[in-house]
Steps between C-alpha positions, in 0.01 A plus 500: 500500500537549885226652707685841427550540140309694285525574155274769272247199349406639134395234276189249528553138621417210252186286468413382848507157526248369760660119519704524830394856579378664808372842425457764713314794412470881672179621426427961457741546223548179341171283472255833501636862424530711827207712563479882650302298784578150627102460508492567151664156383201269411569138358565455104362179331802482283711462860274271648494303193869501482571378857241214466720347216791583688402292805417234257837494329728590823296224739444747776849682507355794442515792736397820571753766719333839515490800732121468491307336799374167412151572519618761198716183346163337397296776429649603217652107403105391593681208729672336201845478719552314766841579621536851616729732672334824591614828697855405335495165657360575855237301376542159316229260386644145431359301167272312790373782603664513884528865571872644666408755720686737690447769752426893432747708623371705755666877358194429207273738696739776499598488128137457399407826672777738394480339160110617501597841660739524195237392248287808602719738308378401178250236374751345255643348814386129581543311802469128457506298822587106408461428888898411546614786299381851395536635194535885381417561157593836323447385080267759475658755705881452404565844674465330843825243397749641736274627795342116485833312505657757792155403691599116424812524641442665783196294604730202403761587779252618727273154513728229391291453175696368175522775236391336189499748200351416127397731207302789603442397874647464854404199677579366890489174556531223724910402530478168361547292199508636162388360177873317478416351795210354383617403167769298659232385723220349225844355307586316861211267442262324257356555254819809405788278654773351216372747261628839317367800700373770283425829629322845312450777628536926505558665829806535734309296744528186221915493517537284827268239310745596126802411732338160646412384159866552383636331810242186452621489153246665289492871408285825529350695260410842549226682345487896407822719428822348487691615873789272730338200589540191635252337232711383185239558207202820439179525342362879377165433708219335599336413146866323428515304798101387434643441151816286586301297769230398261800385245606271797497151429 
């Protein structure tokens, strides 16, 4: 599979395998069931549990890629992973604990303001700001879809800010590398290099890091309704993937 294919993934992946493995895991949608509120996502004992043993059995490659901030990245995994890439890889934590860095974009003020203007029309609307991207969510005002991604766009051209779009919300972020980008980054050195990258995840904003696993010689796998994807397995939902990861061995 080249960085372009895609294919409509529809059947679960066998028992994972943790000899050799470097897994990579999204978090909202695949280790804890989205929420109407990104607040509303507390940790689960049965995760934290899960990614102790994990560790264990991987030897530290074992990583985190999530649109969350990193502060938000241990919250709810109460500090269990080490490696991290937050804001869709703006952020990345290495397995030492060095912290990659890079600057806001400087357009952040002007999103953040008309996305709160836009919020005022109805309180469903929720603006998130992750400090190198903004977020617009509409899950529990679904009426507000179109209007929000026109605003997106047009604040997009306007500032310079990378459109980043997931389910149920508009987000502007900070041009830079994506969760691909830092999947191909962890696998570049120890403790992920020589080994089988592994990637799960849910949103459009997971396919750069589907199509780096493929290209590294591992695979995706895609959790939530069957769609084209770059991941070459699916799993129904979040209780599966808990379900398959515990079966890991």
């Amino acid at each position: 599979m080249n960085d372009h294919d895609t294919i409509t993934a529809n059947r679960p992946p066998a028992a994972l395998s943790l000899e050799r493995t470097a897994l990579f895991l999204d978090l909202d949608g695949t280790l804890a069931p989205i929420a109407s509120r990104p607040q509303d996502v507390k940790p689960n004992p049965r995760v934290t549990r899960l990614i102790e043993r994990l560790n264990a059995g991987l030897e530290g490659r074992l990583a985190v890629l999530s649109g969350r901030t990193l502060a938000d990245v241990d919250r709810i995994l109460e500090q269990r992973v080490k490696a991290v890439a937050s804001v869709h890889g703006l952020i990345r934590r290495t397995g030492e604990g060095e912290i990659l860095d890079r600057t806001p974009h400087p357009g952040l003020g002007t999103a953040h303001e008309a996305f709160r203007e836009f919020a005022q029309r109805d309180s469903g609307l929720i603006v998130e700001d992750k400090g190198h991207s903004v977020a617009l969510h509409y899950r529990l005002a679904p009426g507000f879809a179109e209007q929000a991604l026109e605003l997106a766009q047009a604040l997009a051209g306007r500032t310079g800010l990378l459109l980043q779009p997931g389910h149920m919300v508009v987000e502007l972020r900070t041009p830079g590398p994506s969760k691909g980008d830092s999947l191909r980054q962890f696998m570049a050195g120890p403790p992920f290099s020589g080994s089988i990258p592994v990637f799960v995840g849910d949103d459009l904003t997971d396919e750069p890091a589907f199509r780096a696993a493929a290209t590294l010689g591992g695979f995706g796998v895609l959790v939530g309704p069957a769609r084209p994807t770059a991941a070459r397995w699916r799993m129904a939902d979040v209780n599966a993937v808990l379900a398959w990861l515990e079966a890991a061995r």
